[in-house]
C-alpha positions in Angstrom: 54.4 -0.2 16.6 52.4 2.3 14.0 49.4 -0.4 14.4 49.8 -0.6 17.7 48.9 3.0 18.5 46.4 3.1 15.6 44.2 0.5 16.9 44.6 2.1 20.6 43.4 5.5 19.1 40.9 4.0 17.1 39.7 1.8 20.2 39.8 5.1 22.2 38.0 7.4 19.9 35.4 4.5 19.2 34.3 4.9 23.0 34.7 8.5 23.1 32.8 8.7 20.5 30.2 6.1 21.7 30.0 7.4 25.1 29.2 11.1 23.5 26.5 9.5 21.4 25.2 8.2 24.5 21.7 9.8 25.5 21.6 12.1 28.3 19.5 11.3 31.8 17.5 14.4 30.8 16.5 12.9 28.2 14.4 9.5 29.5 10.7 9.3 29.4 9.3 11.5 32.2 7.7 9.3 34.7 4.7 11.3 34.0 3.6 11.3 30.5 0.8 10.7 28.1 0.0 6.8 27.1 -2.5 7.1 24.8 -5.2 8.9 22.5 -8.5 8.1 21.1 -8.5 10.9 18.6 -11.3 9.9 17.0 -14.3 8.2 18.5 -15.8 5.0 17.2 -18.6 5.3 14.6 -20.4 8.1 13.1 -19.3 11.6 14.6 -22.6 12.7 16.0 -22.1 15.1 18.8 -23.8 13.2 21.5 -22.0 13.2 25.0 -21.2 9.5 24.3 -19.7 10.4 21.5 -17.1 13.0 22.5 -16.2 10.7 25.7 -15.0 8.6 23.3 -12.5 10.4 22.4 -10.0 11.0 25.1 -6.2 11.4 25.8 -4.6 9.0 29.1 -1.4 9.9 31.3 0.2 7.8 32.8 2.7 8.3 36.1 5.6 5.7 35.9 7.1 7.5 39.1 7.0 6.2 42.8 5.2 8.7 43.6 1.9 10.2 43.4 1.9 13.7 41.4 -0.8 16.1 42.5 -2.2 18.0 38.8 -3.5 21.1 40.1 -2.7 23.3 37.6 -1.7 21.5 34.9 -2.7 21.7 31.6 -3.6 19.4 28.4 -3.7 21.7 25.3 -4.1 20.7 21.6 -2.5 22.2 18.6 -5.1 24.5 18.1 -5.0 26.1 21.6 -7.9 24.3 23.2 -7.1 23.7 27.1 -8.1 21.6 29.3 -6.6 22.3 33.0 -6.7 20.3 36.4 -8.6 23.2 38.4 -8.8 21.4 41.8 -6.3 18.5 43.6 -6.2 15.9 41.7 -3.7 13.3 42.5 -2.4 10.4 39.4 -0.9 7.8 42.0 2.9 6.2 41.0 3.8 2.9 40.0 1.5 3.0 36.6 -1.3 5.3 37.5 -3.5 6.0 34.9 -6.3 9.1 34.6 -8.1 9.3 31.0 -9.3 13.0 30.1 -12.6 12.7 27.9 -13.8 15.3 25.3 -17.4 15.2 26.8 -19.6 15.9 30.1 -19.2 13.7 33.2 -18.7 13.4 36.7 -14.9 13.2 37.8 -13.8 10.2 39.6 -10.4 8.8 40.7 -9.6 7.1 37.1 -11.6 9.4 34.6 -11.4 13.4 33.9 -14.1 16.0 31.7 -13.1 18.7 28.9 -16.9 19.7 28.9 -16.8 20.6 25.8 -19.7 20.0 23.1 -17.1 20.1 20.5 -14.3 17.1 19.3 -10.9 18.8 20.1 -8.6 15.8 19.0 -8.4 16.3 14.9 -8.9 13.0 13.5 -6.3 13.7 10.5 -3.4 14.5 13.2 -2.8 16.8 16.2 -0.2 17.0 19.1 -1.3 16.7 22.8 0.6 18.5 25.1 1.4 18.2 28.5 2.6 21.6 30.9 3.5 22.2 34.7 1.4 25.1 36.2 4.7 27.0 35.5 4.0 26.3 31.8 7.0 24.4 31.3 6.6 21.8 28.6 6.6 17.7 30.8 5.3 15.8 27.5 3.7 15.4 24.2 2.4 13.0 22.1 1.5 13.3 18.4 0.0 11.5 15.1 -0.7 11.8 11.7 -3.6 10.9 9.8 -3.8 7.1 10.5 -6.1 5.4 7.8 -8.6 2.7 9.3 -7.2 3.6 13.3 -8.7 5.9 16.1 -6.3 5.4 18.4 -2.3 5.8 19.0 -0.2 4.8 21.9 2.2 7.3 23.1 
């Protein structure tokens, strides 16, 4: 009998204690969300337009439906920001938009920093993602990588 109800407790505190472990909802990859970074552009860092549009940062909207990004922003650890100023739209179902360093002309698939600087440090940073309200949607960091340019988020 003394087993009996031992291995029932045990059997119920093993899925209490499993279903507390569980992760909550709120804590799921956000539909919207970075996917990747080229922190630091292929070959010699020169400057050149080419060469900062090289290095970028993607989102990626996982979501149904399309989010509009007026007013977000894309900040680095260093306080450099980068914000959607006008309607910009990432469609659902795996919409992609890739924010380059550089000069450009904006277009459906491809967004411009404009600045004549790298922002992304090439021995680690953290990319973050915030609502116009400032609230926090996603980040994405690295470390120094040895012999890579590039991490998926």
């Amino acid at each position: 009998m003394k087993k009996t109800i031992g291995l029932i407790a045990a059997t119920l505190f093993g899925a209490t204690v499993a279903f507390v472990g569980a992760a909550p909802a709120s804590a799921a990859t956000p539909p919207l969300r970075f996917h990747g970074a080229q922190y630091d552009s292929p070959g010699s860092d020169t400057r050149s337009n080419a060469s900062l549009n090289a290095e970028w940062v993607s989102l990626i909207n996982s979501g149904s439906s399309g989010v509009n990004l007026k007013g977000y922003t894309i900040r680095d650890k260093a306080g450099h920001v980068y914000t959607f100023t006008s309607n910009f739209t990432i469609p659902g179902k795996g919409g992609r938009v890739w924010i380059h360093t550089g000069k450009g002309t904006n277009n459906a698939q491809n967004r411009y920093w404009g600045s004549g600087n790298y922002i992304w440090n090439n021995t680690g940073d953290t990319a973050y993602l915030r609502k116009p309200s400032g609230a926090q949607v996603d980040y994405c960091t690295w470390g120094n990588k040895s012999g890579r340019t590039w991490v998926a988020c």
